[in-house]
N, C-alpha and C positions, 0 to 999 in steps of 0.2 A: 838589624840583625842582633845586636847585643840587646835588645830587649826582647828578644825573641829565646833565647839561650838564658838571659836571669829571669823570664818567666817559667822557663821547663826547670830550672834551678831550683825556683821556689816550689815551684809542685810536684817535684821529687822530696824535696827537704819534708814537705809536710806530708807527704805518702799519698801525693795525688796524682793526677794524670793530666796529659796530652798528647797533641798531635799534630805533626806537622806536614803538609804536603808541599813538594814542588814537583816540577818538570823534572825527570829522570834525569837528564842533561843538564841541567843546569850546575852553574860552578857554584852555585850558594852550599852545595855538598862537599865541596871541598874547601870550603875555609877552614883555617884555622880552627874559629873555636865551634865550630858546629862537628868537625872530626874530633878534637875534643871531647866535646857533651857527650858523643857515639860511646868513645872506647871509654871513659871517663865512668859512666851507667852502664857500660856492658847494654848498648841499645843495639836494636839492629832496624835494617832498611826494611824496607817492604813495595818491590816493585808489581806494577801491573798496566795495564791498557785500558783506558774505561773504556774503548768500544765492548769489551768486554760486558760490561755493566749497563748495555745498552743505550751509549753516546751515541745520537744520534745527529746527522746535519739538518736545519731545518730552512738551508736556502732554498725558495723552490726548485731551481737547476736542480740540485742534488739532494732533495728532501728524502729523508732516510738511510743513507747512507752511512754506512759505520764512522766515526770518528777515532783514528789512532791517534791516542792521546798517552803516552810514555811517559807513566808519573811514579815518584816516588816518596812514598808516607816512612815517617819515626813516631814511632807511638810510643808510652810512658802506659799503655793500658795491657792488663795481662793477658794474657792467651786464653782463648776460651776454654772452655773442658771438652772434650771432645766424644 
């Protein structure tokens, strides 16, 4: 985790980007220094479902079937233009 936070360090410092995904739930979002890096860059979350995105199951039993998959990205890349 600490090379995952001085690598978003270095790519802010030199005005570049990233991106990080985890599981919505997961407590990797509340550590210390990842709450940190958040308020620290004024970053924000970004939740969503990749059933959404068309996650699909590909066991036969259940081929096709939507995947609820409750993930949450912190990007370092700017907003599109809309």
């Amino acid at each position: 985790m600490r090379f995952v936070v001085e690598s978003c360090q270095r790519q802010l410092k030199r005005k570049g980007h990233f991106s990080i995904e985890n599981p919505r739930d997961s407590t990797y979002w509340s550590l210390p220094e990842i709450e940190e890096l958040l308020v620290t860059h004024k970053l924000h979350k970004l939740y969503m479902d990749l059933c959404f995105y068309d996650l699909v199951d590909t066991d036969v039993s259940t081929l096709g079937m939507p995947i609820v998959k409750p993930t949450c990205f912190v990007t370092a890349f700017p907003a599109p233009d809309r």
